[in-house]
C-alpha positions as CSV (number, residue, x, y, z in Angstrom):
1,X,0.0,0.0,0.0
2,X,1.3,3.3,-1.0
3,X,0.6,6.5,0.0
4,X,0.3,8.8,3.1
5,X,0.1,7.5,6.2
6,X,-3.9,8.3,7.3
7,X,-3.0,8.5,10.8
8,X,0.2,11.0,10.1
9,X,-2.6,14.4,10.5
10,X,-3.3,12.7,14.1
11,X,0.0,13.2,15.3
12,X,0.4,16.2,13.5
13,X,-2.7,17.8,15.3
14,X,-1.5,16.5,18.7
15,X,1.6,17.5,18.3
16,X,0.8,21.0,16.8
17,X,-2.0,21.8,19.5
18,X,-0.2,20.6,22.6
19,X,-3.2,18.3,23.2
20,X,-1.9,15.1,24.9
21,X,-3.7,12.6,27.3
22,X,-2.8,14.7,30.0
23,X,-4.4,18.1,29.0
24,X,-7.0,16.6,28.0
25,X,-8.1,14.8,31.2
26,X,-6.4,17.8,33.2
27,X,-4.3,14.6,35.3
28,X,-1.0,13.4,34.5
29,X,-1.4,10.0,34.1
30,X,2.5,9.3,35.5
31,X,1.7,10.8,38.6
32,X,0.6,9.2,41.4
33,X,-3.2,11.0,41.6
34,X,-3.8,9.0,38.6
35,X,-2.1,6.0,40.3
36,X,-4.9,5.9,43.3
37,X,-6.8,6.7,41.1
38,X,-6.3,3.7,39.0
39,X,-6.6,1.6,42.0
40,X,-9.8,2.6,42.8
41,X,-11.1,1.4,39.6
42,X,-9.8,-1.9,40.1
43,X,-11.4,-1.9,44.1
44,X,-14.1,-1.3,42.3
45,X,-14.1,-3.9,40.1
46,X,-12.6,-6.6,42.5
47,X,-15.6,-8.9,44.5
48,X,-16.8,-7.9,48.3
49,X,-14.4,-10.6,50.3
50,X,-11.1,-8.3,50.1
51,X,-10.8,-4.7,50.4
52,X,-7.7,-2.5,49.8
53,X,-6.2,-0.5,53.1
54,X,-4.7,3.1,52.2
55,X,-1.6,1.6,51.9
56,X,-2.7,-0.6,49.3
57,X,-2.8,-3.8,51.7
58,X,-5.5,-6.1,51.4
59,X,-7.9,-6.0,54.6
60,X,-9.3,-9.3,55.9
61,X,-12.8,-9.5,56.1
62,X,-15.7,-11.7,57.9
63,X,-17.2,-14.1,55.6
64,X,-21.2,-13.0,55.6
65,X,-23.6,-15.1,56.3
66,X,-24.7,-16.8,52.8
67,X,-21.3,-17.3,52.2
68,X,-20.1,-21.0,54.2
69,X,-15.7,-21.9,53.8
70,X,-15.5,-25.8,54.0
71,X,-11.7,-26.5,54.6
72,X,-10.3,-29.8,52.8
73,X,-12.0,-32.0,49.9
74,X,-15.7,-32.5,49.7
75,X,-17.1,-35.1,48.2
76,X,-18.9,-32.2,45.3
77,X,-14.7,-31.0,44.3
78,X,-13.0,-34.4,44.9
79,X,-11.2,-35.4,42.2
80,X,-10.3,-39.4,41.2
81,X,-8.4,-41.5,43.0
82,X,-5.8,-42.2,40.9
83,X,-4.2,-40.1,38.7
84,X,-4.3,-41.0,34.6
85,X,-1.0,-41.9,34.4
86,X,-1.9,-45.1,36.6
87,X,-4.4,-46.2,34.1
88,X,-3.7,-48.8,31.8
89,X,-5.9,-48.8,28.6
90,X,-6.9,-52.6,27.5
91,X,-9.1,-53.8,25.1
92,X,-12.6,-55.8,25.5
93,X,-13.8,-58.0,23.4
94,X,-17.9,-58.3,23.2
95,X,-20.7,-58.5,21.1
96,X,-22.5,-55.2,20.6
97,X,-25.6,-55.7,22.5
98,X,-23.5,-56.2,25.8
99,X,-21.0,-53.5,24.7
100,X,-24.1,-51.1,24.9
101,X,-25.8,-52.4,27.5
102,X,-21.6,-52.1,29.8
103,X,-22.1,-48.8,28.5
104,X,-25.5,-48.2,29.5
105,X,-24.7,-49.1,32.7
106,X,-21.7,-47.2,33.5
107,X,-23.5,-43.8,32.2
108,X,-26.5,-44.5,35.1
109,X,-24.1,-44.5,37.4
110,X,-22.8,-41.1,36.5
111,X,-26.0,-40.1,37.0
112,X,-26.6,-41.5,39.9
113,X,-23.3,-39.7,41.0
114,X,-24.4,-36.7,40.0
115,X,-27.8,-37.0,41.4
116,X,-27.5,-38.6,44.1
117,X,-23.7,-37.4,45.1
118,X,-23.7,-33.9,43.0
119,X,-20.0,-35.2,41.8
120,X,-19.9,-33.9,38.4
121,X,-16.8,-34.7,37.5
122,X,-16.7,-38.4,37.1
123,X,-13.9,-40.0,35.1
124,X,-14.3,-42.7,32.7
125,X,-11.5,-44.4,34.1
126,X,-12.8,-44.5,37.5
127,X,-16.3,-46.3,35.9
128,X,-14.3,-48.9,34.3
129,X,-11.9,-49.7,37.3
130,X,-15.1,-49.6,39.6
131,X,-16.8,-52.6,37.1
132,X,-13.5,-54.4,36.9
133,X,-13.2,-54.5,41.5
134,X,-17.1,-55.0,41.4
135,X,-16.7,-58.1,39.1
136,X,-13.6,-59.6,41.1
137,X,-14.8,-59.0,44.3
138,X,-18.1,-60.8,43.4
139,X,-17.3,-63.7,40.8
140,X,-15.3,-66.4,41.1
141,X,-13.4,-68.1,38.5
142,X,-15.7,-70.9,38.4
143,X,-19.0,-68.5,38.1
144,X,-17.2,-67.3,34.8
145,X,-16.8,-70.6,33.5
146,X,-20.0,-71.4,34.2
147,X,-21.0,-68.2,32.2
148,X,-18.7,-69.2,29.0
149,X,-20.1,-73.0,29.0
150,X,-23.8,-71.4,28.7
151,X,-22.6,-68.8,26.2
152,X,-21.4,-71.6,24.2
153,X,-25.0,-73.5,24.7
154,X,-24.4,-76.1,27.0
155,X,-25.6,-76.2,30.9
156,X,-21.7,-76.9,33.3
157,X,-23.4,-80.2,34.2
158,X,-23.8,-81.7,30.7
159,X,-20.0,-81.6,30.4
160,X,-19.2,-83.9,33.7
């Protein structure tokens, strides 16, 4: 693009009339007045639980009474209980049906956590390793079998 700058005549006015930021407010905006004055407007802006002493130190205040401090974890902000790193990713294999129906299952209990619980921030990971302790604490080896002899159509007494 060539041509004359269209914001040279700006500066040129400025400069020509004397007109800066300053004389036009009437405050130098190096001094300290506009300093304070600057830190008013953020006061102003900043929420009711702090406020800012003369000196610029922040004043502790009383909590009021809608406003409740709960000191360590609730159950609402917890977070898993094992980091992802610990995970280790596996594959399944299933036929659909029970794929969607696992699936099914593990998304009502993250609504059950969050209705029930209000914790919102459920981890997939957590669902699955929750199934996976669920299923070894309650089956036993031979209960599986059991299950893979009727998948395959035969009752587990036929093959005595």
């Amino acid at each position: 693009m060539s041509g004359p700058n269209p914001f040279d005549d700006v500066a040129e006015d400025i400069n020509e009339s004397g007109d800066n930021i300053e004389n036009q407010a009437g405050v130098d905006i190096d001094s300290p007045r506009a300093e304070r004055e600057s830190d008013v407007a953020v006061e102003s802006s900043m929420t009711a639980t702090s406020t800012k002493t003369d000196r610029g130190r922040e004043a502790e205040t009383t909590p009021t009474s809608s406003e409740t401090f709960v000191e360590g974890p609730t159950l609402e902000n917890s977070s898993p209980p094992f980091p992802y790193s610990d995970a280790e990713q596996k594959q399944m294999y299933v036929q659909d049906g029970l794929w969607n129906d696992f699936e099914d299952l593990k998304f009502d209990a993250e609504l059950e956590l969050r209705r029930t619980f209000d914790v919102r921030n459920v981890e997939q990971r957590e669902l699955d390793t929750a199934v996976v302790r669920l299923v070894l604490e309650q089956l036993t080896p031979t209960e599986i079998a059991k299950m893979v002899i009727q998948m395959r159509g035969f009752e587990p007494a036929e093959h005595d």
